[in-house]
C-alpha positions in Angstrom: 253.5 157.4 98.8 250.2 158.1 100.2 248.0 159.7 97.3 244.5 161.3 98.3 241.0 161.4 96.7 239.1 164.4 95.9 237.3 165.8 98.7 234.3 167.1 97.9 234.3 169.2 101.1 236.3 168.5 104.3 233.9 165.7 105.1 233.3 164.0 102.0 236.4 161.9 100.2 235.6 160.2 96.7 237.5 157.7 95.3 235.9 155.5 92.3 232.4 154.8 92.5 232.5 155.7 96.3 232.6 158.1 98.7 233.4 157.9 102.3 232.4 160.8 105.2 233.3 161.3 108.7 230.2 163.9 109.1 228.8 161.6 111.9 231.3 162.5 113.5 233.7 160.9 116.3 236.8 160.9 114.2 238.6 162.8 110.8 239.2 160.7 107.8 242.4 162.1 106.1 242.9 160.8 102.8 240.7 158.2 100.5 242.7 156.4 97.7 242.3 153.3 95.7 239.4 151.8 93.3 238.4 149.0 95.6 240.1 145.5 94.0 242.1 142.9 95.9 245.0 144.6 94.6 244.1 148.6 94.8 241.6 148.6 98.0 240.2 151.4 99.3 242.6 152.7 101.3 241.4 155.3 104.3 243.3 157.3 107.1 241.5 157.7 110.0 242.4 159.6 113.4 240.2 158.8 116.4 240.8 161.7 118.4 239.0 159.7 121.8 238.3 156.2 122.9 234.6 156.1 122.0 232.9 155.3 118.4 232.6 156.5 115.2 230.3 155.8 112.3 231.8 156.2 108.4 229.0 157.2 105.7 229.5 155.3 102.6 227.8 156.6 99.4 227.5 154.9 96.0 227.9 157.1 93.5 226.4 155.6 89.9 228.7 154.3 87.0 228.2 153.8 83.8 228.4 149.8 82.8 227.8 148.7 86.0 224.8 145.9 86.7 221.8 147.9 87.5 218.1 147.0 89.3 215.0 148.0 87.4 215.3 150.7 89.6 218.5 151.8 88.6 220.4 150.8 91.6 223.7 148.8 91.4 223.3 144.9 92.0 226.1 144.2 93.3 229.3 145.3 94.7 231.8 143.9 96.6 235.0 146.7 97.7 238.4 145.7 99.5 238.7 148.1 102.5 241.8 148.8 103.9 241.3 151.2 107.1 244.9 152.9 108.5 243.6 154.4 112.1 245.8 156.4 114.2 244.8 156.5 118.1 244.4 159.6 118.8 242.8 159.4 122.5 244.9 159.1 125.5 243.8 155.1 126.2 245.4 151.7 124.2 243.1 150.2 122.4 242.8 146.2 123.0 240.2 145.7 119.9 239.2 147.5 117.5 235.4 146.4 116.1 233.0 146.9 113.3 229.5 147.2 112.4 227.5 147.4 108.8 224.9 149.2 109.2 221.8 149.7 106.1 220.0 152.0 108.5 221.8 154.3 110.8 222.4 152.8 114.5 220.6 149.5 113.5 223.1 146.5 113.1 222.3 145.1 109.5 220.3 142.1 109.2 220.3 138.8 107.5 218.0 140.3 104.6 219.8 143.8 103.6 222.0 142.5 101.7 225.5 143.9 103.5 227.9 141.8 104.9 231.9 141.5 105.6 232.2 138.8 102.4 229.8 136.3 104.2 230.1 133.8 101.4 233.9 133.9 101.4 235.2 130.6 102.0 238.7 131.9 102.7 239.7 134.4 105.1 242.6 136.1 103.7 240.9 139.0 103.1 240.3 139.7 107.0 244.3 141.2 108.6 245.5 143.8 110.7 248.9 144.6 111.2 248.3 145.0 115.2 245.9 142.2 115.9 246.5 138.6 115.6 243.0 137.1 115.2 239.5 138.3 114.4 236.2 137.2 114.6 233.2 137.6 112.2 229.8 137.1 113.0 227.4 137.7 110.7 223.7 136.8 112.4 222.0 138.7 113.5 223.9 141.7 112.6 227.4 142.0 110.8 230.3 142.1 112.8 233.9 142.3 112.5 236.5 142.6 115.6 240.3 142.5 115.8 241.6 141.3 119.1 244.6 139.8 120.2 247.1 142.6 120.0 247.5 146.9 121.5 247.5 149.6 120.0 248.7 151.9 122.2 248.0 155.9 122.2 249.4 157.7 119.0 250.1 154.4 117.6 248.3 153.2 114.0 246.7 150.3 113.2 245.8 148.6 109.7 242.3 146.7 108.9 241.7 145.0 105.4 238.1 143.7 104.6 235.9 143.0 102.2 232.5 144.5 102.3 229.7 143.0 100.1 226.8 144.8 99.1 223.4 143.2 97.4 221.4 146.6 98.6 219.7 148.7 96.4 220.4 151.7 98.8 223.1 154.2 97.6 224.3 154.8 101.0 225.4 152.7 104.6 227.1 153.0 107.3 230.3 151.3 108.9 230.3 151.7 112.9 233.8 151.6 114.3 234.7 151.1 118.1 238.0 150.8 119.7 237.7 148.4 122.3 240.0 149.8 125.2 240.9 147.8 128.5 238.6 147.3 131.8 239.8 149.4 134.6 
């Protein structure tokens, strides 16, 4: 059973130390769950109501006991994402891909500190349900896509990542774009 996380309004859903907004616009998150572990991700519903891009705003919200900057920002953090995304537009989707993003619409660089689990030496973290194969490339920029697979229109499709986070900003951004067929 699907449980969701406070809203805080119809934008804003917070789950654990994080919250995650759709107020960028592009598509409607549904429901937030989970703390962020391997084994209790973040776990988001999505609808994309067209073919074209979204950007999620991800907030950290502060904790007590967590390692802390002089400045009082986390360290550290490293969440397991696990994005359910219903297609909502009237195209299949042959991709879907993703971008982490410090400073809105600027891909994150090698010295920001965000990356899909760069240091990872195992890839087990990185699945979808629909797509048989992704590729990451993390300079310059941090990208994740999904290929090898459709989802067509009203279908859903499952992501699982892990996003690392060194930054001592309290809020990023994850650009999302379906990646539909050349007509």
């Amino acid at each position: 059973m699907f449980m969701l996380g406070s809203a805080q309004s119809d934008e804003i859903w917070r789950s654990g130390r994080f919250s995650f907004s759709d107020e960028l616009g592009g598509f409607s998150i549904k429901g937030v769950s989970g703390t962020g572990t391997r084994r209790d991700p973040y776990y988001i519903r999505q609808v994309f109501h067209t073919a074209e891009s979204g950007t999620m705003t991800i907030r950290t919200h502060q904790m007590e006991n967590v390692a802390r900057l002089p400045n009082n920002n986390v360290t550290h953090s490293a969440i397991h994402v696990q994005i359910e995304t219903v297609n909502g537009s009237n195209l299949p989707w042959i991709g879907l891909g993703y971008e982490l993003q410090e400073t809105l619409n600027s891909a994150s660089t090698y010295g920001d500190g965000l990356s899909f689990d760069q240091l990872a030496r195992e890839t087990l973290d990185k699945s979808s349900d629909r797509f048989s194969t992704f590729e990451a490339q993390y300079e310059p920029g941090d990208r994740l896509v999904y290929t090898g697979g459709v989802v067509d229109s009203g279908a859903t499709v499952t992501t699982r990542f892990v996003i690392t986070d060194f930054t001592p900003v309290d809020k990023y951004y994850l650009f999302q774009d379906p990646l539909i067929p050349a007509s």
